[in-house]
Every structure is written in structure tokens, then in C-alpha cells.
C-alpha atoms as a printed R data frame, in Angstrom:
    type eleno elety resid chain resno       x       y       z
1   ATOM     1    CA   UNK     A     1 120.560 102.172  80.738
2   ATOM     2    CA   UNK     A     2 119.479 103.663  77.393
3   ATOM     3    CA   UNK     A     3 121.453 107.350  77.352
4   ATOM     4    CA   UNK     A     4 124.617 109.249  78.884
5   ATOM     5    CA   UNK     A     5 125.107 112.038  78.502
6   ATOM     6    CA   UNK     A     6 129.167 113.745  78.631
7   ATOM     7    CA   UNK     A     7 129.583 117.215  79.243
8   ATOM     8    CA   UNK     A     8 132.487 118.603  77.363
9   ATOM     9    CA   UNK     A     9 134.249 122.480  76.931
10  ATOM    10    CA   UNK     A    10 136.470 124.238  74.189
11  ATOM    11    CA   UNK     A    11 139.571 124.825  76.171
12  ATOM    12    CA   UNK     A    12 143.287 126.205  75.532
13  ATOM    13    CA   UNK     A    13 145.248 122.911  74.561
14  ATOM    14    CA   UNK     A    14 147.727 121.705  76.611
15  ATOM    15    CA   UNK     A    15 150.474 121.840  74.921
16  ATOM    16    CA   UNK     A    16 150.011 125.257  74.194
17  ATOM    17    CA   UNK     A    17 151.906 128.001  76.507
18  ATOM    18    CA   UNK     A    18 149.512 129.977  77.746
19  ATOM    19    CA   UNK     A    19 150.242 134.088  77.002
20  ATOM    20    CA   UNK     A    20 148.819 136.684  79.480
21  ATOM    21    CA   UNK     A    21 147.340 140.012  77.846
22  ATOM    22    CA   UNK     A    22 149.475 143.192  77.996
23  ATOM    23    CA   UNK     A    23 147.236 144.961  79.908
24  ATOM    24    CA   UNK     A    24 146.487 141.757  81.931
25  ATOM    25    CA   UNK     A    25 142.640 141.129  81.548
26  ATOM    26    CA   UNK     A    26 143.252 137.208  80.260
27  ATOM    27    CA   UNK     A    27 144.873 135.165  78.420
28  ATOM    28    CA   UNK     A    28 145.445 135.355  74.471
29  ATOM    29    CA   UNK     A    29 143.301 133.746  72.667
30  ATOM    30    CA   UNK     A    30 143.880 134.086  68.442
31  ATOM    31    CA   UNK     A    31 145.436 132.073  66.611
32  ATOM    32    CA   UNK     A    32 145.637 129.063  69.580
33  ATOM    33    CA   UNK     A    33 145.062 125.507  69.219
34  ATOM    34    CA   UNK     A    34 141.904 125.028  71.159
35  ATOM    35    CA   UNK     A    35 140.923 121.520  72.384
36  ATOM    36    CA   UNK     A    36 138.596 119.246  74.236
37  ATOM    37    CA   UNK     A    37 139.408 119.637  78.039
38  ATOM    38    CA   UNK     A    38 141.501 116.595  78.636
39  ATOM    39    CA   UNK     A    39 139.519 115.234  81.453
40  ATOM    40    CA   UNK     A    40 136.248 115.434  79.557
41  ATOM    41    CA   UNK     A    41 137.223 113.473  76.799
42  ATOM    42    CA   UNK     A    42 138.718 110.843  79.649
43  ATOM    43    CA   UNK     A    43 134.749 111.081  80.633
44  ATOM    44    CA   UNK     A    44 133.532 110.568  76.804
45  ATOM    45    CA   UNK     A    45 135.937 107.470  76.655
46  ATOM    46    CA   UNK     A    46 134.670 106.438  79.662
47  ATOM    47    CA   UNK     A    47 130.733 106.685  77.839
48  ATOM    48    CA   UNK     A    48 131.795 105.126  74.976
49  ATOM    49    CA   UNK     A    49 133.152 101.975  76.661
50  ATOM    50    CA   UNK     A    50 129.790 101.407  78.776
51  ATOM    51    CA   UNK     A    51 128.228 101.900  75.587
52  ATOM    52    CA   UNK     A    52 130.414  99.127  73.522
53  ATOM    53    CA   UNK     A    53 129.939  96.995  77.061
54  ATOM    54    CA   UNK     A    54 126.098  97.285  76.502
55  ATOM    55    CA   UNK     A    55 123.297  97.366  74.255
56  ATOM    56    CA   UNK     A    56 121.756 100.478  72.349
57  ATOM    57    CA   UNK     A    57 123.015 103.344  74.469
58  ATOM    58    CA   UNK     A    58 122.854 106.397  72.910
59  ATOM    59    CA   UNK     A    59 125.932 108.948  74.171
60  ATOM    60    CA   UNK     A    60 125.013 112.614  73.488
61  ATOM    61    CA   UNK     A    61 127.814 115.227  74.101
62  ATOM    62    CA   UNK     A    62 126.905 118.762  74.890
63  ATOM    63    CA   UNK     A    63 129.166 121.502  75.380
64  ATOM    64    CA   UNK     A    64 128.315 125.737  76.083
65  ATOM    65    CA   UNK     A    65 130.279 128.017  74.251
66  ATOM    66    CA   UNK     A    66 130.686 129.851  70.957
67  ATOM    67    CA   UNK     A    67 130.095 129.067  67.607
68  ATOM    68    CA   UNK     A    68 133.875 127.236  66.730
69  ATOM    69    CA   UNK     A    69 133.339 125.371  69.688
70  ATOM    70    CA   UNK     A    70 131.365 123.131  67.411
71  ATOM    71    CA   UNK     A    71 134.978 122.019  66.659
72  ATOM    72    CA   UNK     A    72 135.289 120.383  69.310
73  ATOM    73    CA   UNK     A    73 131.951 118.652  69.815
74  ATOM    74    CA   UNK     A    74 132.852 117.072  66.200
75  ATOM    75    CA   UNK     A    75 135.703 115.085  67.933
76  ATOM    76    CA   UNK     A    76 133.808 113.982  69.943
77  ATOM    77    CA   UNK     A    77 131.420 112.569  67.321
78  ATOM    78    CA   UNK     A    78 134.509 111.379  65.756
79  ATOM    79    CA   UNK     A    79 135.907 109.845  68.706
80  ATOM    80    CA   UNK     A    80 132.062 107.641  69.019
81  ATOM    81    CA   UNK     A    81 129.267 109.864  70.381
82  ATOM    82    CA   UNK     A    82 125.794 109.443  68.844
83  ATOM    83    CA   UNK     A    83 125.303 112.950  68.657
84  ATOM    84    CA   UNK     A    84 125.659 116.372  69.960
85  ATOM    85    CA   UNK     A    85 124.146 119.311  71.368
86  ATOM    86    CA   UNK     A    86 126.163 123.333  71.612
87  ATOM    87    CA   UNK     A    87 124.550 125.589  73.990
88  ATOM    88    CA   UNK     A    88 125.500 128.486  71.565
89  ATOM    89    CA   UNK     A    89 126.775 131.850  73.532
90  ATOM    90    CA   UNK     A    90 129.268 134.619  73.462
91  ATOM    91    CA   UNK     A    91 129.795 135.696  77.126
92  ATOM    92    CA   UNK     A    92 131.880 133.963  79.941
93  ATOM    93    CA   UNK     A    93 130.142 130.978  81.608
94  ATOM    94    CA   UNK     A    94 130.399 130.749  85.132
95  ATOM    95    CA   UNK     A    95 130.296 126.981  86.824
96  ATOM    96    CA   UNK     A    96 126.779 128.029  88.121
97  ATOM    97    CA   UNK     A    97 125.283 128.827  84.389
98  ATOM    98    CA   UNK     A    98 127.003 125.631  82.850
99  ATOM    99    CA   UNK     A    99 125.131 123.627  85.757
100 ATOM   100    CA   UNK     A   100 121.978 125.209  85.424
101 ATOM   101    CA   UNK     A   101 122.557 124.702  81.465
102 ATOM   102    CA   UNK     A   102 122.971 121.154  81.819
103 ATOM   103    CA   UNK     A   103 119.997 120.360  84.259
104 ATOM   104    CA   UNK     A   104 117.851 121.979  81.617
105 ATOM   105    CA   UNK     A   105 119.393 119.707  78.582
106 ATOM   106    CA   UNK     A   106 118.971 116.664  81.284
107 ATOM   107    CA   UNK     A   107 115.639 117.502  82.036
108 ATOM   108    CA   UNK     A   108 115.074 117.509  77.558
109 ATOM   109    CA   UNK     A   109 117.489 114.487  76.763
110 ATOM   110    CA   UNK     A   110 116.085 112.219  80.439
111 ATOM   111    CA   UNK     A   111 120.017 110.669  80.779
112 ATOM   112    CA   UNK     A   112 120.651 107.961  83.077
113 ATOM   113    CA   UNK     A   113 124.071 108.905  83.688
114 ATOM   114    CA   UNK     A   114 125.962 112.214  83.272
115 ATOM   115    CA   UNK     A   115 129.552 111.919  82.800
116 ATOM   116    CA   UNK     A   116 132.158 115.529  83.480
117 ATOM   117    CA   UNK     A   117 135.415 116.109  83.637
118 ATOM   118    CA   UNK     A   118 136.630 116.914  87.360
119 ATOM   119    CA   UNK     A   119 137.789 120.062  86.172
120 ATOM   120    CA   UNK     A   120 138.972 122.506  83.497
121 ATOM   121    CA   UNK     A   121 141.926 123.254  82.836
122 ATOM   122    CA   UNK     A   122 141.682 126.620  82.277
123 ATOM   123    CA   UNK     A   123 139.691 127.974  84.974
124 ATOM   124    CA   UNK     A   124 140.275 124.562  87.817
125 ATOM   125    CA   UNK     A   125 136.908 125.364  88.861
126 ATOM   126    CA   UNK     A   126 136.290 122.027  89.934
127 ATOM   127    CA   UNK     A   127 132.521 122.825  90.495
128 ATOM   128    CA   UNK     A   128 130.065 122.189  87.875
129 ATOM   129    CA   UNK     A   129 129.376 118.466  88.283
130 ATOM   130    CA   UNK     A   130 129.018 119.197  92.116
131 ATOM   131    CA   UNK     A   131 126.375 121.893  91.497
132 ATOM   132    CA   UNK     A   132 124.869 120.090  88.560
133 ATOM   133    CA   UNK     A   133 123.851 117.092  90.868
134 ATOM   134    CA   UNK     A   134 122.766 119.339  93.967
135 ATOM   135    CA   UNK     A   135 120.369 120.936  91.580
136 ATOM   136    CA   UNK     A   136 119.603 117.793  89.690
137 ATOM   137    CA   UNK     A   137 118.626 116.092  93.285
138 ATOM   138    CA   UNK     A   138 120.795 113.553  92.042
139 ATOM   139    CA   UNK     A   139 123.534 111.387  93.577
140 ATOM   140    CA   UNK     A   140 126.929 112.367  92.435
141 ATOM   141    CA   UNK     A   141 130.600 110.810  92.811
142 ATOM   142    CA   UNK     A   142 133.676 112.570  92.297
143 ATOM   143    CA   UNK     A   143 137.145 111.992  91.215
144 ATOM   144    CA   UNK     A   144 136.145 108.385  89.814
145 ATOM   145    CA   UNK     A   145 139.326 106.177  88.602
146 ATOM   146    CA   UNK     A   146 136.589 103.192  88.036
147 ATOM   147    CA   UNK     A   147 133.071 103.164  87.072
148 ATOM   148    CA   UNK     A   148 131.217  99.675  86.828
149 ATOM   149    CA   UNK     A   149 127.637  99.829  86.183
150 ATOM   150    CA   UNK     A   150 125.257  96.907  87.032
151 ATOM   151    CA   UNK     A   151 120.996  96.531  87.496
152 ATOM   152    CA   UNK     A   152 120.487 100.344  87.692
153 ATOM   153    CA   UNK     A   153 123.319 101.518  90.677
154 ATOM   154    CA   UNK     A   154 127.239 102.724  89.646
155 ATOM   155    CA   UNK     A   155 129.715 101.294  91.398
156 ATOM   156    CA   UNK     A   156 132.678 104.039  91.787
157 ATOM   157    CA   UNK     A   157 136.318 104.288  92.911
158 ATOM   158    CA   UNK     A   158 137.320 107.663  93.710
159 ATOM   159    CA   UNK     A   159 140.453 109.116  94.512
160 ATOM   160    CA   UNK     A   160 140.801 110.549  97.655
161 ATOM   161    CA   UNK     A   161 143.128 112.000 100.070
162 ATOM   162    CA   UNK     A   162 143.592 108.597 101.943
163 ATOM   163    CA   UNK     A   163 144.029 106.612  98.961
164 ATOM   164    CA   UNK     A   164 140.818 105.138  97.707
165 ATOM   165    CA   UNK     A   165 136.947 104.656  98.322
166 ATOM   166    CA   UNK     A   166 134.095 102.788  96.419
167 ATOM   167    CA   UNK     A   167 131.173 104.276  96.451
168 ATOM   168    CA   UNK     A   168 127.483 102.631  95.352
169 ATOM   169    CA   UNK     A   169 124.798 105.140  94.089
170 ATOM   170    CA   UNK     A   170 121.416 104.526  92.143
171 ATOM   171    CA   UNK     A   171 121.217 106.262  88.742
172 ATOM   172    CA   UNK     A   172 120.583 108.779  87.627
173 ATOM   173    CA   UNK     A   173 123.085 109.874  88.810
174 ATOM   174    CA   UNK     A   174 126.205 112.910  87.973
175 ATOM   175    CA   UNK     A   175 130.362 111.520  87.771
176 ATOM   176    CA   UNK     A   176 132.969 113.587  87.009
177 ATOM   177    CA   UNK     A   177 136.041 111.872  86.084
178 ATOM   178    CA   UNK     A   178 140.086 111.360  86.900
179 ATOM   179    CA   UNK     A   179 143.084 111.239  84.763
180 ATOM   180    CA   UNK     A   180 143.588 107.505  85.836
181 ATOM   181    CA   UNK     A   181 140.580 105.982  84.795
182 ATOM   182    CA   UNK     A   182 141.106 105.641  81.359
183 ATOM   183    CA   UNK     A   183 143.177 106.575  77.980
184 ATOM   184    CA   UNK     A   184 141.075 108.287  75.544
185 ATOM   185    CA   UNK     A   185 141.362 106.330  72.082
186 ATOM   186    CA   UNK     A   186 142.735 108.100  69.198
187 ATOM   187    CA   UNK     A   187 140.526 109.640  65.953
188 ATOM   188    CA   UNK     A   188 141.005 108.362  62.797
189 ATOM   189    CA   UNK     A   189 140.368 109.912  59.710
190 ATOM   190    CA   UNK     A   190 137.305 107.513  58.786
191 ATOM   191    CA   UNK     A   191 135.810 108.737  61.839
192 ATOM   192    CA   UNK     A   192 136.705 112.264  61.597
193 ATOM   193    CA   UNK     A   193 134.556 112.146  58.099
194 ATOM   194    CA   UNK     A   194 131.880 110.138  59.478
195 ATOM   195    CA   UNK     A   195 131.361 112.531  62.162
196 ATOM   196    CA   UNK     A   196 129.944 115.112  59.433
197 ATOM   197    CA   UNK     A   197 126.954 113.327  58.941
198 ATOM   198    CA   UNK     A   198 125.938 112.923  62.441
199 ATOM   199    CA   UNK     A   199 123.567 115.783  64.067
200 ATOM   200    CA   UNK     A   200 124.937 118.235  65.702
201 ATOM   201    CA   UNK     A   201 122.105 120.501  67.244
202 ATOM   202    CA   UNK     A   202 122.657 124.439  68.246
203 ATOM   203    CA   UNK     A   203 120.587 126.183  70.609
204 ATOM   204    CA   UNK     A   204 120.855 128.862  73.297
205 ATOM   205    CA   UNK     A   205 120.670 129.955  76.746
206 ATOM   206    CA   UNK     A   206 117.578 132.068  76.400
207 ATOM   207    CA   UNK     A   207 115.797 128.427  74.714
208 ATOM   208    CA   UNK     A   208 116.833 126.725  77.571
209 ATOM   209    CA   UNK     A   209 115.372 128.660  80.273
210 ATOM   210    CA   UNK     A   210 118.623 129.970  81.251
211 ATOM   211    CA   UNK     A   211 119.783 133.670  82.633
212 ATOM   212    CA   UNK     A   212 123.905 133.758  82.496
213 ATOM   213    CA   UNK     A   213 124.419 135.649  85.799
214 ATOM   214    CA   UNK     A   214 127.585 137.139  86.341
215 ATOM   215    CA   UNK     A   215 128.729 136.415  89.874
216 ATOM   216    CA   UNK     A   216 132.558 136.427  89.868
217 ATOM   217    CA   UNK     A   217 135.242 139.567  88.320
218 ATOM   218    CA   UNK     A   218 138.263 138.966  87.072
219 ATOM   219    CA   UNK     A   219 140.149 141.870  88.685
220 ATOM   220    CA   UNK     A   220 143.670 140.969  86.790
221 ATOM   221    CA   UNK     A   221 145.602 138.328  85.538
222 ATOM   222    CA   UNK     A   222 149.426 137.801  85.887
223 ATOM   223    CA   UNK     A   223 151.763 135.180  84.799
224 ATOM   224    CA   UNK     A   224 153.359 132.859  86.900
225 ATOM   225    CA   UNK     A   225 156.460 134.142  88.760
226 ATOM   226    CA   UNK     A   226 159.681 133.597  87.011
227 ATOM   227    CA   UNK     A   227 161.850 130.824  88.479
228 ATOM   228    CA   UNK     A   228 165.097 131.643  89.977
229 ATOM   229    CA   UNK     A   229 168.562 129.953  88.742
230 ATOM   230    CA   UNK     A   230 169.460 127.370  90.976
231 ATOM   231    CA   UNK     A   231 172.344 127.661  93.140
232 ATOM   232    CA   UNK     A   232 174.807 124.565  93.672
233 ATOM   233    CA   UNK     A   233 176.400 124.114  97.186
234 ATOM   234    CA   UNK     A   234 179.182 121.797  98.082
235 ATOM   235    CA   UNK     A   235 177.093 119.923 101.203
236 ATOM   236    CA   UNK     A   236 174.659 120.283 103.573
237 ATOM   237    CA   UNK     A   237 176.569 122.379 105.787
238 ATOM   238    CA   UNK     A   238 176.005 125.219 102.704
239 ATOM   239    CA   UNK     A   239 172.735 123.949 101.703
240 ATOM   240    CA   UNK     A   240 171.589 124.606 105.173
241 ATOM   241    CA   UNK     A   241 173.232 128.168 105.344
242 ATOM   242    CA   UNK     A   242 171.773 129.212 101.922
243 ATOM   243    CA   UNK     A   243 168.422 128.085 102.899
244 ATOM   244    CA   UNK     A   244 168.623 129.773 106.668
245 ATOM   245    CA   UNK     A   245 169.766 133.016 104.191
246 ATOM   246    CA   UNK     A   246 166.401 132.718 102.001
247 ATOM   247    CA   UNK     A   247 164.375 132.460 105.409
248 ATOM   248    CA   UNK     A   248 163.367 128.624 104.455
249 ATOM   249    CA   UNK     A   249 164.557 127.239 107.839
């Protein structure tokens, strides 16, 4: 294996609580923290390991978005990628666009292995790293809690309804990642400044071959439904009464 590459977007961070628009077309965006989607940088941890496992593997991150999004792609320099690539645009990308995007970088860089996140978590798509492979003609596995790689195949546990399920499949090949397969090390501030001097490379969708069709509408968005106060009962006798009241039983 000689290059992985990790696919990685500018979300809101976690920690953050999220603020819908008065007149409900998204969410607010100034002034938030913005961060590397949580389960992509469990898939750049992931690169970084097989890297320090093997011998000169170069792990490239790329990432679609606008210009501060180069934020982002500077952790994950910081955090150990070789270097990086921003697919520089303005407008909303759809799961679609991103996989066509990243078939066109793979089809440039020639990776062995593409890591992803299983998901956003703004959007939950849960999409691009199945399309990406379909269009890649590439074997994928999803929801991996264990990647082993050995003599050109990934070995993969995934997490799955019934518990789990290895899977073999030849490389190259497209993995998107789960929460428990790793714990993403922390940045220091020696790597934070060494990340300045690596390259970080900006081009666009039009360079790339790449048309970003819109194919879904955001008719409104509305904030989650406020909770009710809870109601204490003295048994079950009550407990069944209240919830026969509600409709529940």
C-alpha cells in the first residue's frame, strides 16, 4: 500500500447547540465553532495508524467546501496527514457531487484505500462512501469497528444489526468508519505549527470535471419539539392510567 486517502467535511461542532433561522431556511451559521466531522477524523486516525503500522504511506486528506474550510483540513495535517487537497466551492454539496468529487481526486491521487466517515453529522446522509464506491467500481465496507490490512485485501468488522460481520475485500477499495473503532489522538501545538509548512492544495469543481447538480430542496427547517415536564405517579396502577390517557397503551 503506498497512499490513503480520508475524506473529511467542515461541520457544526458538537458541542455546539445548533440554532434554527427565524424564518426557518437552516441553521445559523456566524460566529459557530466549526469542526472536523467527528467520524471522519475517527477515519483519519484510523489512516494514520496503518500508516505508523507500515512503511512510506502517504495519507492525503481532501475535503469540498469553502474557503475557511481550509481550517479544518490543517488539523488534519496537524493531527499526521502528509498533505491535503480543498475542493474549493460556495454552494451546497449534495452526497452525489461529493462522490463524484472524490472519484475524480481518486482517479488524480491513484489511492489504495479511501477512508469516510459513515456519516455527517449535520445532514446524516449516510451516502457518499456508498455512492463513491458504486461509481468507483470498487468494493466498499461499511460501518467498520476494525480494519486490518494484509498482502493487498482489508479485513473488516462492521457493525450490523445482528451484532457483527467480517468482511474480506481486495483493495482498492472505499470504508467508511464507526465511532468504536478508534479514539482520535489529540493535536499538539508542535504539530499544529508544523502543519503550516505542509501543502495544502486548492482547486475546484469546474477543474475536476465536476457539475454540482442540485437534486434535493430544503422546503423548511424546524427545531426539535420541546420536551414535556415529566409527570410522577405513585405506581403502576397510575402509570398505566396516565399512559392509557396519552393514547400510549
Amino acid at each position: 500500500m503506498q497512499k490513503i486517502l480520508v475524506c473529511i467535511k467542515r461541520v457544526v461542532d458538537y458541542n455546539v447547540r445548533i440554532r434554527v433561522k427565524p424564518d426557518g431556511s437552516g441553521v445559523m451559521l456566524d460566529g459557530v465553532k466549526m469542526s472536523v466531522n467527528p467520524f471522519d477524523e475517527i477515519a483519519l486516525e484510523e489512516a494514520l495508524r496503518i500508516k505508523e503500522r507500515g512503511t512510506n504511506i502517504e495519507v492525503v486528506a481532501v475535503s469540498i467546501g469553502v474557503t475557511d474550510t481550509q481550517q479544518q483540513l490543517r488539523t488534519a495535517l496537524a493531527m499526521g496527514a502528509d498533505r491535503a487537497i480543498l475542493v474549493q466551492t460556495d454552494g451546497p454539496v449534495e452526497p452525489l457531487t461529493a462522490a463524484q468529487t472524490f472519484l475524480a481526486l481518486a482517479k488524480k491521487e491513484n489511492p489504495d484505500l479511501i477512508f469516510l466517515g459513515k456519516q455527517a453529522i449535520d445532514d446524516d446522509a449516510n451516502q457518499t462512501g456508498q455512492m463513491l464506491a458504486a461509481i468507483w467500481e470498487r468494493p466498499q465496507a461499511t460501518y467498520a469497528s476494525k480494519v486490518e490490512i494484509s498482502g493487498g485485501k482489508a479485513s473488516v468488522t462492521r457493525e450490523v444489526d445482528a451484532g457483527l460481520e467480517t468482511i474480506e475485500v481486495d483493495l482498492p477499495a472505499v470504508v467508511t468508519v464507526d465511532l468504536r473503532l478508534n479514539e482520535p489522538r489529540y493535536v499538539k501545538l508542535p504539530d499544529i505549527m508544523k502543519a503550516k509548512k505542509k501543502p495544502l492544495d486548492v482547486t475546484s469543481l469546474e477543474a475536476l470535471g465536476v457539475s454540482a447538480a442540485v437534486l434535493l430542496k430544503t422546503v423548511k427547517t424546524e427545531p426539535p419539539a420541546q420536551r414535556q415536564k415529566g409527570v410522577m405517579v405513585k405506581d403502576v396502577a397510575e402509570l398505566v392510567a396516565v399512559l392509557k390517557k396519552k393514547g400510549l397503551i
